[in-house]
MARGU-747946 format. One record per residue: residue in one letter; residue number from 1; x, y, z of N, C-alpha, C, O in turn. Coordinates in steps of 0.2 Angstrom, whole numbers. Layout:
<rs>
R  residuo  num    npx    npy    npz   capx   capy   capz    cpx    cpy    cpz    opx    opy    opz
R        A  NUM      X      Y      Z      X      Y      Z      X      Y      Z      X      Y      Z
...
</rs>
This chain:
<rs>
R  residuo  num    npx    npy    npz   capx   capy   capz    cpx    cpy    cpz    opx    opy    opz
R        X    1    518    489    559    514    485    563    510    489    568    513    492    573
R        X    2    503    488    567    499    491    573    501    489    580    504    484    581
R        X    3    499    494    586    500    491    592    508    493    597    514    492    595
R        X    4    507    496    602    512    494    608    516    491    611    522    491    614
R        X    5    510    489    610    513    482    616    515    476    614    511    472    617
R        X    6    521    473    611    521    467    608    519    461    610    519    456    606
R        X    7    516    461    617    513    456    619    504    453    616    502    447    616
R        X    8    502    458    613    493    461    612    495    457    604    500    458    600
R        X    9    491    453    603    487    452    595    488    458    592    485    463    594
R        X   10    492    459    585    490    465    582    487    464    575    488    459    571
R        X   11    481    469    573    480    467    565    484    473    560    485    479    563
R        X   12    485    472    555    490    475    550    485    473    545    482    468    543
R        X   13    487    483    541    483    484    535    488    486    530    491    491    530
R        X   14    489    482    527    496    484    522    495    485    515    492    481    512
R        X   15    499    491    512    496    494    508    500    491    501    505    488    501
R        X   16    496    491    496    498    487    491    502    491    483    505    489    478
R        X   17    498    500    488    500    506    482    504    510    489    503    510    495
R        X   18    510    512    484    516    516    489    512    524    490    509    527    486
R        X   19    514    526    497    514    531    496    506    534    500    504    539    502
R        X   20    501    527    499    492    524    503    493    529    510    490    534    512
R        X   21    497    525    512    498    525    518    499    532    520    499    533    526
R        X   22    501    537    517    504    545    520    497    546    519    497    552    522
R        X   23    489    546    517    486    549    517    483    549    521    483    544    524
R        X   24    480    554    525    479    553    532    471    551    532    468    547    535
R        X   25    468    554    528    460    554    527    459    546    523    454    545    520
R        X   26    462    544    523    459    538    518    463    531    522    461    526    519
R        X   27    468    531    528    470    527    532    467    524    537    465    527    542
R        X   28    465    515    536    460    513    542    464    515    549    470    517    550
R        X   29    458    516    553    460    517    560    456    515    563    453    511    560
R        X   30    457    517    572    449    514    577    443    518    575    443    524    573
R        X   31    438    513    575    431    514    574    430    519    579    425    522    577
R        X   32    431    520    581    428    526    588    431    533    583    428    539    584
R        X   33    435    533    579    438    542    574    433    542    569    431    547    566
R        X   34    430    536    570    423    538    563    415    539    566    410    538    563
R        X   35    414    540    572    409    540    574    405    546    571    407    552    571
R        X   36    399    543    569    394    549    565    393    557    569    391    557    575
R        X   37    393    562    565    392    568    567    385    568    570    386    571    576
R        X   38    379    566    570    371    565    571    373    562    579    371    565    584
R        X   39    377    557    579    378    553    587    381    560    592    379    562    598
R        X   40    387    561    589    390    565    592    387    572    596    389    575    601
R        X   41    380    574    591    375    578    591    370    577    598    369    581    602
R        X   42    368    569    597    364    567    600    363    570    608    368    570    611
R        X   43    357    572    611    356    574    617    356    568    621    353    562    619
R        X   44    360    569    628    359    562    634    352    563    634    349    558    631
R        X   45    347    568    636    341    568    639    337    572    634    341    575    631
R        X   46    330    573    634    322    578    633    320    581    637    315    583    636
R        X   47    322    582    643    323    586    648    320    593    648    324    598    647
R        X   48    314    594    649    313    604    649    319    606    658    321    612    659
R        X   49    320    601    661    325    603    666    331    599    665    332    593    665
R        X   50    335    606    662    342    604    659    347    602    664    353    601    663
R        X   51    343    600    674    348    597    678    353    593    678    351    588    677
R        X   52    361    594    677    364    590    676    364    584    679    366    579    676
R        X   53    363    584    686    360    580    691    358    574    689    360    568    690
R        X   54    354    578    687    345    573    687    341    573    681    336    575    681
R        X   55    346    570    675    339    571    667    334    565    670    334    559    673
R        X   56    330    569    668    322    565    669    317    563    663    311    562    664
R        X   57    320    563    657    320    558    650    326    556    645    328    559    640
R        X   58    326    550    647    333    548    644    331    548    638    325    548    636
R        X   59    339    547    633    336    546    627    340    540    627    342    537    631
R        X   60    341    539    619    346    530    616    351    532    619    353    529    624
R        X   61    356    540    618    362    541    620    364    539    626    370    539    628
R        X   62    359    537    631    361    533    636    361    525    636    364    521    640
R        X   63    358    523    630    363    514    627    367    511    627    367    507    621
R        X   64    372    509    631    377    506    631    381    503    625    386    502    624
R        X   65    373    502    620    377    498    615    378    500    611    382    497    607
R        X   66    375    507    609    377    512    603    386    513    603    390    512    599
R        X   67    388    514    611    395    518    609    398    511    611    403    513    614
R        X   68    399    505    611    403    499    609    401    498    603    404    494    600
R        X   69    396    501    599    395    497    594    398    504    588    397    504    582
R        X   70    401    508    590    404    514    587    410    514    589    414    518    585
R        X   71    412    511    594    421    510    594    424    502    593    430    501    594
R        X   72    420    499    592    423    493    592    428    493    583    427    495    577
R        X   73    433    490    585    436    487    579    439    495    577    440    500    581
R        X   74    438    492    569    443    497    564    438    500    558    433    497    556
R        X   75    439    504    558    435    504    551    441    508    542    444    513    543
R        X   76    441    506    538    442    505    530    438    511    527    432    510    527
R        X   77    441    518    525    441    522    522    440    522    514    445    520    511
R        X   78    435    523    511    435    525    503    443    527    502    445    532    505
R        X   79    447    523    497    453    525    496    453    531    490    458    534    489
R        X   80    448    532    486    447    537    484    441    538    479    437    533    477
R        X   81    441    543    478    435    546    473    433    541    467    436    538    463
R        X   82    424    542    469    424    534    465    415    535    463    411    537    467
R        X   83    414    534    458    408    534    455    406    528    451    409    525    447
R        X   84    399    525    454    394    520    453    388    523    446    383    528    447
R        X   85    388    520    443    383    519    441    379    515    436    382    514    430
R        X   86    372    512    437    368    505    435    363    510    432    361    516    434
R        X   87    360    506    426    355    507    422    350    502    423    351    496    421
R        X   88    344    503    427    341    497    428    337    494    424    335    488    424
R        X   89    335    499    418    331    497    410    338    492    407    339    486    407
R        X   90    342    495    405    348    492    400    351    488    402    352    483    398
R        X   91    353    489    411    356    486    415    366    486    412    371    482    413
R        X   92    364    493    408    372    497    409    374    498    415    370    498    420
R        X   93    383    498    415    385    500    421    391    502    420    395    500    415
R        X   94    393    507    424    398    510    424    403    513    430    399    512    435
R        X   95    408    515    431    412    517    436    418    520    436    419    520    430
R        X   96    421    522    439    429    526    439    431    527    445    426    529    448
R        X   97    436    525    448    439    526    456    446    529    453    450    528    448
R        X   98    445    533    457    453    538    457    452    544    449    450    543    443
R        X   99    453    549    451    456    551    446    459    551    438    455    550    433
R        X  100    465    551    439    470    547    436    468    539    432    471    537    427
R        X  101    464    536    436    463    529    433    470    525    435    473    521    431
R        X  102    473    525    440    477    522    445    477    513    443    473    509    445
R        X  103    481    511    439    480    502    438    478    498    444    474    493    443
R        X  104    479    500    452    475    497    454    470    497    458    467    492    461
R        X  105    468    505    458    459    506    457    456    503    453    457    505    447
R        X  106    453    498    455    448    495    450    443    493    452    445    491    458
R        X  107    436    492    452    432    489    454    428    485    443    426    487    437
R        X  108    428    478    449    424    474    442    416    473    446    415    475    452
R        X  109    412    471    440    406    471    440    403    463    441    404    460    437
R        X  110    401    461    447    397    456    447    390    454    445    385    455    447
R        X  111    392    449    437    385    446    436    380    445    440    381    441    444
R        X  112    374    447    438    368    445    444    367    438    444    364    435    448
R        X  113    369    434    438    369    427    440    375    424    443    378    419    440
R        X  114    379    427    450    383    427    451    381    428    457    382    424    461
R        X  115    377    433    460    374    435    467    365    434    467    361    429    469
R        X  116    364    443    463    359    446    463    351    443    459    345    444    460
R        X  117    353    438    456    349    435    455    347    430    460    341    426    458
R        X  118    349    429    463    347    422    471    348    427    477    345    424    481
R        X  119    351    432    479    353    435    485    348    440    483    349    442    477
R        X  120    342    441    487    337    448    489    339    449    496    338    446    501
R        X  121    344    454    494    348    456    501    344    464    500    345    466    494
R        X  122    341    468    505    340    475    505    344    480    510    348    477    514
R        X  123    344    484    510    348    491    516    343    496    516    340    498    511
R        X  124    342    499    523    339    503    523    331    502    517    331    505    512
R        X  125    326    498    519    321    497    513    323    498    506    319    500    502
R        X  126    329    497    504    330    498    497    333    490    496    336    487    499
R        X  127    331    489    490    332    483    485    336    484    483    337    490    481
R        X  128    344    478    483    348    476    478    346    477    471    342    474    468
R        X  129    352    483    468    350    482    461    356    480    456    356    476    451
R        X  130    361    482    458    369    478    456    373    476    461    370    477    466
R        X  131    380    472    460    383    472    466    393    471    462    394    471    456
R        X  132    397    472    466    403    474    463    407    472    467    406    469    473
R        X  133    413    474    465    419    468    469    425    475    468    428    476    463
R        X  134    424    479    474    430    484    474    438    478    477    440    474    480
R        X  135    441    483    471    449    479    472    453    483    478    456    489    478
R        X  136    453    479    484    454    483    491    462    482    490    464    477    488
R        X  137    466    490    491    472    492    490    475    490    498    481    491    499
R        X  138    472    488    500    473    486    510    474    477    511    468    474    511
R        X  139    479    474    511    480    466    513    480    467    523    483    469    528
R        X  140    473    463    522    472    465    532    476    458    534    473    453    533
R        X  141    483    458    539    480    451    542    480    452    548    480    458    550
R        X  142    478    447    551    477    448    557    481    440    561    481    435    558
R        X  143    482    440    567    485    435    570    482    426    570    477    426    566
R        X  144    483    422    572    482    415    570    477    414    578    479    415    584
R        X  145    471    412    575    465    410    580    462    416    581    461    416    587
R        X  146    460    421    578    455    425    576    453    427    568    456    427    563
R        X  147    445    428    570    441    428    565    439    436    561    437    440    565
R        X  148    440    437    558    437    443    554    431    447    554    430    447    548
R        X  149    425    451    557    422    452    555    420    459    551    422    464    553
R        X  150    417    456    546    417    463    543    410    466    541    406    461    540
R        X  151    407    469    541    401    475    544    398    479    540    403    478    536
R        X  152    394    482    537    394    486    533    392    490    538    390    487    543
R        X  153    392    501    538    389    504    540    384    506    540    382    510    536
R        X  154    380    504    547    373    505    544    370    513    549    364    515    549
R        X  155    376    515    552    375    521    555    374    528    550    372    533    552
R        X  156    378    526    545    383    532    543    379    536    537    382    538    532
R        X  157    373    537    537    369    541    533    367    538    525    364    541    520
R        X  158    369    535    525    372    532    517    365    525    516    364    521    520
R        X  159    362    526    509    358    520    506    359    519    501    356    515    497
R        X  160    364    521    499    365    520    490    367    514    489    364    509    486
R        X  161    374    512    494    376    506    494    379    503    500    378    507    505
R        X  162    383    496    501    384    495    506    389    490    505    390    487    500
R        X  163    394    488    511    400    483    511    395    476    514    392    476    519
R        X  164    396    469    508    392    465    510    395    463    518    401    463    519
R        X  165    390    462    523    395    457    531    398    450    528    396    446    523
R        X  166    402    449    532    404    443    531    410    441    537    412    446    541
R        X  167    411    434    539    417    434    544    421    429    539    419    425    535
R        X  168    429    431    542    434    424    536    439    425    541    439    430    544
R        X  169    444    420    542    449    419    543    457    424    540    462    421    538
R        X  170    455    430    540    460    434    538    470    432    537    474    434    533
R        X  171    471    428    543    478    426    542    480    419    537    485    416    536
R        X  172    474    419    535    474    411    530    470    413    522    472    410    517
R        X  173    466    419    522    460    421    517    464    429    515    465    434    518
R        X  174    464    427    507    467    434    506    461    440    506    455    438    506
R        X  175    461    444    506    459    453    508    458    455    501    455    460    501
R        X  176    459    454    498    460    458    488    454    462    488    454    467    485
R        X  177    446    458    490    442    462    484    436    462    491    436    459    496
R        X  178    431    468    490    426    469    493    421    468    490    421    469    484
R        X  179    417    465    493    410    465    489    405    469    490    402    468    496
R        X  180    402    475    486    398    480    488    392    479    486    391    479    480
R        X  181    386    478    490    379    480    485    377    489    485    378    494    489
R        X  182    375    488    477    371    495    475    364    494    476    361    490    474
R        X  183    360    502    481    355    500    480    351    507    478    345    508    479
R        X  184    355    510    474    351    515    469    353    512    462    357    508    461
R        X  185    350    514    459    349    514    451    348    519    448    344    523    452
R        X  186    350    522    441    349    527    438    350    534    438    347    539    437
R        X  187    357    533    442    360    539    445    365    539    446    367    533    448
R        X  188    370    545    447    379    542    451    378    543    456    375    547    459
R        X  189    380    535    457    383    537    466    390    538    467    394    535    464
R        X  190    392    543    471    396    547    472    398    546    479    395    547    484
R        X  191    405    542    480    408    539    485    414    544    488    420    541    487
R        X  192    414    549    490    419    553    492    426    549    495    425    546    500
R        X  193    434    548    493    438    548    497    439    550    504    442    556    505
R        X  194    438    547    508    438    545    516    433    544    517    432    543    523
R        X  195    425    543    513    419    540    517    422    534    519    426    530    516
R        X  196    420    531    526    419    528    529    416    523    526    410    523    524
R        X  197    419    517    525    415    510    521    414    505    524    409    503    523
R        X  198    418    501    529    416    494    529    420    495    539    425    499    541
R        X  199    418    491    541    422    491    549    423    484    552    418    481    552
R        X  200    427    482    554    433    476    555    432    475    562    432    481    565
R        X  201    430    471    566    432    468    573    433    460    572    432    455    569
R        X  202    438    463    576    442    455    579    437    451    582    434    453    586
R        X  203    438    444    580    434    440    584    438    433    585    441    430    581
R        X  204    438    432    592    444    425    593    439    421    591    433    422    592
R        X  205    444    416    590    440    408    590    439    403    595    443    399    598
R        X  206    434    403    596    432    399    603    428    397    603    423    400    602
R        X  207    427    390    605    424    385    605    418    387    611    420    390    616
R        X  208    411    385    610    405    386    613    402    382    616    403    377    614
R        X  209    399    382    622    395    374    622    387    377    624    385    379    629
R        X  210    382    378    617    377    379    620    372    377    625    369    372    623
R        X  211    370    380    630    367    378    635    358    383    633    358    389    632
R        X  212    352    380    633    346    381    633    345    377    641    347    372    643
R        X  213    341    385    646    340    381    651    333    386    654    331    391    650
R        X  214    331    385    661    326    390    664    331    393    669    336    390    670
R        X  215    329    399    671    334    403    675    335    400    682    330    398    684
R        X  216    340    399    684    338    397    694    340    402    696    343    406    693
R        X  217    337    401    704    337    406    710    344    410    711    344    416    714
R        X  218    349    407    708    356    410    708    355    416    702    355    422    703
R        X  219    354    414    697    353    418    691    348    425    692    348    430    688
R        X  220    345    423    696    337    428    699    343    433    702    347    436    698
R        X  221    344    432    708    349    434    715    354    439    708    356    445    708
R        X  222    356    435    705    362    440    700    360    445    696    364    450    694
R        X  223    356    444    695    353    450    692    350    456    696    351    462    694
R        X  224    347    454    703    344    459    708    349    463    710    348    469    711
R        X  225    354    460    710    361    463    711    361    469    708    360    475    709
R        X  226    364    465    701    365    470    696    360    476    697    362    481    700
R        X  227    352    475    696    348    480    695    350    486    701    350    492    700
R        X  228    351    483    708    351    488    715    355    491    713    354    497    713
R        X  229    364    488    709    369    493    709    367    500    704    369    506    704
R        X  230    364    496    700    362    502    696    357    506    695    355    508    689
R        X  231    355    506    699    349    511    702    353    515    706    353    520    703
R        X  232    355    515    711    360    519    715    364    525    710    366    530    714
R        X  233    364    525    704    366    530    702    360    535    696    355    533    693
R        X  234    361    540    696    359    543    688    363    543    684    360    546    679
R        X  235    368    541    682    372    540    677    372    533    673    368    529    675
R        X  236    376    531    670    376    525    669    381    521    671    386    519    669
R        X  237    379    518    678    383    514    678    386    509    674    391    507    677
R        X  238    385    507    670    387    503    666    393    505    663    397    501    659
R        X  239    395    510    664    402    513    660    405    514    665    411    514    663
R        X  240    404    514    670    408    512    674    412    507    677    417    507    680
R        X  241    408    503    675    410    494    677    414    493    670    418    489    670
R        X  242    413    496    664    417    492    659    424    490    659    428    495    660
R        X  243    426    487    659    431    482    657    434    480    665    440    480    667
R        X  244    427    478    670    427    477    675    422    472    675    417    472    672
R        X  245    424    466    679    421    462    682    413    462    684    414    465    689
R        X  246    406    460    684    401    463    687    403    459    693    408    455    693
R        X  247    398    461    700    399    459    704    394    453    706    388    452    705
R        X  248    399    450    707    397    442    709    393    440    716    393    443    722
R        X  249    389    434    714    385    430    722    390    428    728    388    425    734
</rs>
């Protein structure tokens, strides 16, 4: 059982092949152990004055939502070596995951009158051309009154294909199968074991009350706020206030 604290909601990936679990490279983890090499790369500033001080052209790396949107949740590792591939004249298709041919590496093929014929879903400008149902060797649950979401990676260099999004009630809805769109044709695609596939954040369930309104003078004042605090600094304040209250009127 993931987690410390027994207090904390835990979610649990439980493995369905013995033995899953000792691979270290193919074990879900936090989203933050997958964050892309290119980001990692990424310069704070364009700077001809490398001041540590004072960069004087930021770039996204100063975004706040790039790196919550790279550490949030979990992300589901390729369990192993796996090749795709769709014939878009014949509309042949073929595959092998694992090696060995493991009984429960499997992935079946979904009929296009099944998705693909009614979903014109694209990734990265590319057109859906197959789609498939990987047999997930990981049963995820998660606690009572949270939602599952699930992501595809859109960071992670990859167009071939992708983990459809969806959200489900994981502690009621079983985990068995992924549904992946292919979005090459006429070629293998080559899924290495541990590419990074699909990313999991927890969502509780909680009831909303939408409100559509015009701003008032409180709402103004709250934000001037915000903006003075964060002007006072060159860095981002915003990282520093995280998992910190903003300050209030």
């Amino acid at each position: 059982m993931w987690g410390k604290n027994k207090d904390k909601p835990k979610i649990e990936f439980l493995s369905s092949i013995e033995y899953l679990k000792d691979i270290e490279e193919i074990k879900p983890d936090l989203a933050s152990k997958f964050i892309p090499s290119w980001w990692k790369d990424f310069p704070y500033d364009n700077s001809v004055d490398k001041n540590k001080f004072r960069p004087l052209s930021l770039t996204a790396k100063r975004c706040p939502s790039f790196p919550d949107y790279f550490s949030s949740g979990y992300i589901l590792p390729m369990w192993a070596d796996t090749v795709l591939f769709f014939n878009s004249k014949t509309q042949e298709w073929k595959w092998q995951c694992g090696n060995l041919m493991h009984p429960k590496f499997q992935i079946d093929y979904i009929s296009p009158d099944r998705f693909k014929d009614y979903g014109k879903t694209s990734f990265h400008n590319k057109d859906i051309v197959a789609a498939w149902h990987f047999v997930n060797p990981w049963t995820i649950v998660t606690p009572p009154g949270y939602y599952l979401l699930q992501l595809p990676l859109f960071f992670h260099e990859n167009s071939d294909f992708a983990v459809f999004p969806g959200i489900y009630d994981a502690h009621m809805v079983n985990t068995d199968k992924l549904e992946v769109a292919l979005y090459a044709a006429d070629k293998e695609v080559f899924i290495k074991k541990g590419t990074p596939l699909v990313q999991y954040i927890l969502v509780k369930k909680e009831p909303f009350d939408l409100i559509v309104r015009d701003k008032t003078e409180k709402d103004i004042k709250f934000e001037q706020k915000k903006a003075t605090l964060k002007s006072t600094s060159f860095g981002i304040i915003y990282n520093k206030l995280k998992g910190k209250d903003y300050p209030t009127l």
